[in-house]
C-alpha positions in Angstrom: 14.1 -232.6 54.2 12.5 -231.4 57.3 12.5 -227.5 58.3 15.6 -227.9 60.8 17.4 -229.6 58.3 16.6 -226.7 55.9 17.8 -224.1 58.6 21.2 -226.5 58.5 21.7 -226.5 54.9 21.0 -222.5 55.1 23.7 -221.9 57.2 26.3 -224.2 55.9 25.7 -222.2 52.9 26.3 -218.7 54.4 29.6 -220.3 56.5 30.9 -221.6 53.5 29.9 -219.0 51.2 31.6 -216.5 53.7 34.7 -218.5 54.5 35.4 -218.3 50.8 35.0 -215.0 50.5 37.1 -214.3 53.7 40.1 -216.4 51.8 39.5 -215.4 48.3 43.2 -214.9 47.6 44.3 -218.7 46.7 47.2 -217.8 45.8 48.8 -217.2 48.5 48.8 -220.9 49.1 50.6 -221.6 45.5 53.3 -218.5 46.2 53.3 -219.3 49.9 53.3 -215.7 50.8 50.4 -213.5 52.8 48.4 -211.0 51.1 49.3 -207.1 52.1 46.7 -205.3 49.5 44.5 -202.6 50.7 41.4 -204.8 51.8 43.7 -206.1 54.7 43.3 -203.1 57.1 39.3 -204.4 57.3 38.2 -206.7 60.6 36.1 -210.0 58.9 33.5 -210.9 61.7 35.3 -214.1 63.0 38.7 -215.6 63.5 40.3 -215.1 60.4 44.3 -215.1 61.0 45.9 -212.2 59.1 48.6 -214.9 58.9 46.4 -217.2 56.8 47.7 -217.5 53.1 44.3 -216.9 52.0 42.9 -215.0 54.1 42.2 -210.9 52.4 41.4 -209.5 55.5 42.4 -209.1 59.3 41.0 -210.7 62.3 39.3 -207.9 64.9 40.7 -209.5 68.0 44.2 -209.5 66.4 44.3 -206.0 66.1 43.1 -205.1 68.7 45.4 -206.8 70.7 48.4 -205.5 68.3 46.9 -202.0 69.4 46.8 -202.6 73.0 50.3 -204.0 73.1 51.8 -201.0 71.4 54.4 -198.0 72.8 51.8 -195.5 72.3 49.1 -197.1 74.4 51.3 -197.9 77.2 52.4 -194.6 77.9 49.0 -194.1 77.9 49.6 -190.8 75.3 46.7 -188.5 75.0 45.7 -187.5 71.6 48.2 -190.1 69.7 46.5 -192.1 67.1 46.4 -195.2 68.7 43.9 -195.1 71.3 41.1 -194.0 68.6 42.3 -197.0 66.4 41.6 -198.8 69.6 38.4 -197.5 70.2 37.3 -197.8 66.6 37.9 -201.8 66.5 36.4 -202.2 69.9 33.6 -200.8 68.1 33.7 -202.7 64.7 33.4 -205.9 66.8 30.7 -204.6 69.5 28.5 -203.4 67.0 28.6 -207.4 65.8 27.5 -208.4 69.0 25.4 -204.8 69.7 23.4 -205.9 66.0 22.7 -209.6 66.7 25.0 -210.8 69.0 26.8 -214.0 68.3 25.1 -214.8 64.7 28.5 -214.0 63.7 29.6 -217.3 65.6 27.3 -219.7 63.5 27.1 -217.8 60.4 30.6 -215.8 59.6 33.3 -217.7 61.4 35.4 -219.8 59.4 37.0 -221.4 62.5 33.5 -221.9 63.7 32.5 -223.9 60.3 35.5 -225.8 60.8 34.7 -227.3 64.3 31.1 -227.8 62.8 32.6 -230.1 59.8 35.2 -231.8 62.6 31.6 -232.6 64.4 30.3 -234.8 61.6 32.8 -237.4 62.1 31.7 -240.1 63.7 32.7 -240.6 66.7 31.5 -240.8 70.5 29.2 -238.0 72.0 30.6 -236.0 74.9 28.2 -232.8 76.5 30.3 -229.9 78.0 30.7 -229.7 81.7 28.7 -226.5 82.7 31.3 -224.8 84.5 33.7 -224.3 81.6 31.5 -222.2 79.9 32.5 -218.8 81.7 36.3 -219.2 80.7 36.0 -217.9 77.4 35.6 -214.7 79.8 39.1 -215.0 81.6 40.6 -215.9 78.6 39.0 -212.1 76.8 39.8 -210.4 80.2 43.3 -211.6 80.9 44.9 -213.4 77.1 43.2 -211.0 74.9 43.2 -207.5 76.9 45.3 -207.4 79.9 48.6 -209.2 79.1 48.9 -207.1 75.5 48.1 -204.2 77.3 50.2 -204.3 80.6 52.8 -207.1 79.9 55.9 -205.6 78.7 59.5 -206.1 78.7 60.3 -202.5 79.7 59.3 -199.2 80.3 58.2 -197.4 76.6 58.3 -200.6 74.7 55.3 -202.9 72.8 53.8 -205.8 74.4 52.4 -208.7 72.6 48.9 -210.2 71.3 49.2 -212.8 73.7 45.6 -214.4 72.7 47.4 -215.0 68.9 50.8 -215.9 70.6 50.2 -218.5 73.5 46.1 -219.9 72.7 44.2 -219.3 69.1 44.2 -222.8 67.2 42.5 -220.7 64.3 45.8 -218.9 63.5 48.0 -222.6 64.6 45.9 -224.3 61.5 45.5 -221.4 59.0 49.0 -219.6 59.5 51.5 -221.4 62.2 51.4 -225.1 60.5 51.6 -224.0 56.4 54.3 -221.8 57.4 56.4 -224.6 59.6 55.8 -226.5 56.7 56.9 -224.3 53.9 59.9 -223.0 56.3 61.1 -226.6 57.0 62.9 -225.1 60.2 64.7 -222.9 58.2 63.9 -219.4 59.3 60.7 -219.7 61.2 60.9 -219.8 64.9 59.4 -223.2 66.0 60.0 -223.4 69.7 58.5 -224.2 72.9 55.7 -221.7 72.3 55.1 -223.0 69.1 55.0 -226.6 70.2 52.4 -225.3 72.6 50.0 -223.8 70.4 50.1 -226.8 68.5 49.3 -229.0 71.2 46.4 -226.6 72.0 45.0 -226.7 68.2 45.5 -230.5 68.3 43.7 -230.6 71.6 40.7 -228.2 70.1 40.5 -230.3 67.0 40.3 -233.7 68.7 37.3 -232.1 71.1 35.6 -231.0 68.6 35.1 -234.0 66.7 33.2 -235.6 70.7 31.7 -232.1 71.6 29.7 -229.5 69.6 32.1 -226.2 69.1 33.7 -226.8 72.5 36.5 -223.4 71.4 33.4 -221.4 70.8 31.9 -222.4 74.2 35.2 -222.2 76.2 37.9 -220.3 75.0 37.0 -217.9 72.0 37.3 -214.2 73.4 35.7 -212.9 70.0 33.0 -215.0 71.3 32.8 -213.9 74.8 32.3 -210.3 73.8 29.7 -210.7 71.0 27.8 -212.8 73.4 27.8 -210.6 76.3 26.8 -207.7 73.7 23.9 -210.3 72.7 22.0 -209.6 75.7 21.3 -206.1 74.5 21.3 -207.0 70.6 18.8 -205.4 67.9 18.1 -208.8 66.9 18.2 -211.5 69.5 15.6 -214.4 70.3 12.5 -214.8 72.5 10.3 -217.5 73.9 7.0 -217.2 74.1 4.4 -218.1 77.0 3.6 -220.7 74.9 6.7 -222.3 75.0 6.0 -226.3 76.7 9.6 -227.2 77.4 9.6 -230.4 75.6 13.7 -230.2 74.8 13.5 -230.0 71.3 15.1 -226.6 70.8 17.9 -228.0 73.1 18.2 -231.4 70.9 19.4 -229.2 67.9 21.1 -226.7 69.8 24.6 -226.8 68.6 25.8 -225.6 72.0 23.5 -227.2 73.9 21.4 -224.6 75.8 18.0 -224.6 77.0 16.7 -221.2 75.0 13.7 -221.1 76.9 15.4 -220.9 80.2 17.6 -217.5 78.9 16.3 -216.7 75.1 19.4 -214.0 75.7 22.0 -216.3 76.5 25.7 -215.5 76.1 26.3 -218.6 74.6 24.0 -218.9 72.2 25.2 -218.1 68.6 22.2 -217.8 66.9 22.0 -220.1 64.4 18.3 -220.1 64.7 18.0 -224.0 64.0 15.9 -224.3 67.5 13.2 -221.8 65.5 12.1 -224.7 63.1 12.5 -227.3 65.8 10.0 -225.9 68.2 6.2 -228.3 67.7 4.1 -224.7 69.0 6.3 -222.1 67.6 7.2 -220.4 70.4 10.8 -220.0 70.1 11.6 -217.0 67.6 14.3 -214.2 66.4 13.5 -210.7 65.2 14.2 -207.5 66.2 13.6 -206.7 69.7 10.5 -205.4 71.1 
C-alpha cells in the first residue's frame, strides 16, 4: 500500500472509530426512542443530530441555534443565563477550528464519513463549480445565525434552529426518516417542510456519490466556521519553497484545492492525505511557526 493509501486507511479508521463512539447507544434504534442521559448536554465535533437514535451526544450548531432562537436572547436580557450558554458553545466549536481548523471535517464528522463512503460508488466524476464554495458562508450567516436569532413570531417568544428545520440532510437521515418511519404518519408532522428536507438530503446524497463532499464544500455552516478559524489555527499546513506544483497534492485532495496556492485555505479539512502525496516533501502540517 502506498503512503497516501496509508493516510486513507488512517483516517477511515479515526471517522469510523469516532462515529461509533458518537452513536454508542444502539439501542435506541431497537426501542426507537432518543437517548436523554447526562452525556447529552456535550457538543461532538461534527453533525451529529441530537435526534439520531444513536447518537449520546448533541450537535454544537444545534444548540447553538436552540440558544439563539430562545425568549431570553431576544429580549436581549442582560445577565440571564442564556447569552453565556451562547457564548460558551460559540467557543466549544471555535476552539475546533482555533486548534486545527477543519481536521474535525475529515476526521470527527460522521456526516462527513458518510459522503466519503457515498463517494466510492462508482459512478461518473463531477468537479465543483468554484463559485459555490462561499455559500456554506450565507448559509452560517443567514440559516444558522440570523433567522434563529431575529425570526420570530412575536414580540417575547422563541424562534427556531432554522439550519436543523429547513437545510441539514445529517439530521433528515439520522433523525427525520427513522422517525417518519417508526411514526407511520401517525403523530409525526410530515409536511411540506418535511418533504423539503428530504428532497435536500436526497439531493446531497445523490451529489455526493459524482462530487467529493459537495455538503461540506457548499452548505455545512459547522464547516464554514471551523474553516474560517483555520486560517489562524495552532496546527494548520504549509508549503514549502520547495514545493514544484506538479498537482499531486490536488489529485488526492478530497475537496479539490491547490494547497500550495493557500496552505490556509477555508476549505481545506485537513485530512493530510496531500502530505504523503507530495514527490519533494514540501507540503506539511504541524504546529505553526
Amino acid at each position: 500500500m502506498t503512503r497516501v493509501g496509508m493516510a486513507a486507511l488512517r483516517q477511515r479508521l479515526v471517522q469510523f472509530s469516532s462515529a461509533l463512539a458518537a452513536n454508542a447507544w444502539l439501542q435506541g434504534w431497537v426501542e426507537k426512542g432518543i437517548y436523554t442521559g447526562p452525556l447529552k448536554v456535550a457538543c461532538f465535533p461534527g453533525l451529529q443530530c441530537y435526534s439520531c437514535p444513536s447518537s449520546i451526544a448533541s450537535c454544537p450548531l444545534g444548540s447553538l441555534q436552540s440558544l439563539l432562537a430562545s425568549p431570553g436572547i431576544s429580549l436581549g436580557s442582560i445577565g440571564s443565563t442564556e447569552p453565556l450558554t451562547v457564548l460558551a458553545i460559540l467557543g466549544s466549536i471555535l476552539f475546533v477550528g482555533f486548534l486545527a481548523g477543519r481536521f474535525a471535517c475529515s476526521h470527527l464528522c460522521p456526516f462527513g464519513l458518510l459522503q466519503d463512503l457515498l463517494y466510492m460508488i462508482p459512478a461518473p466524476r463531477l468537479r465543483l463549480p468554484p463559485g459555490l464554495r462561499n455559500a456554506r458562508f450565507a448559509v452560517l450567516a443567514v440559516f444558522a445565525v440570523s433567522l434563529p436569532l431575529l425570526l420570530r413570531p412575536g414580540p417575547g417568544m422563541p424562534g427556531d434552529p432554522w439550519f436543523c428545520k429547513a437545510v441539514c440532510p445529517a439530521g433528515t437521515v439520522t433523525g427525520g426518516w427513522p422517525f417518519a418511519l417508526w411514526d407511520s404518519g401517525g403523530t409525526l408532522e410530515t409536511g411540506f417542510l418535511f418533504a423539503w428536507k428530504s428532497a435536500v438530503a436526497v439531493l446531497v446524497i445523490l451529489w455526493s456519490v459524482t462530487t467529493s463532499r459537495p455538503f461540506c464544500r457548499t452548505l455545512c455552516p459547522l464547516g464554514a466556521a471551523w474553516g474560517l478559524a483555520g486560517r489562524v489555527s495552532l496546527f494548520r499546513m504549509t508549503v514549502d519553497r520547495s514545493c514544484i506544483r506538479c498537482g499531486k497534492c490536488r489529485e488526492v485532495c478530497p475537496v479539490d484545492i491547490e494547497i500550495w496556492k493557500d496552505p490556509s485555505s477555508s476549505t481545506c479539512i485537513r485530512c493530510g492525505r496531500c502530505v504523503p502525496a507530495c514527490p519533494v516533501a514540501a507540503v506539511k502540517n504541524g504546529l505553526a511557526k
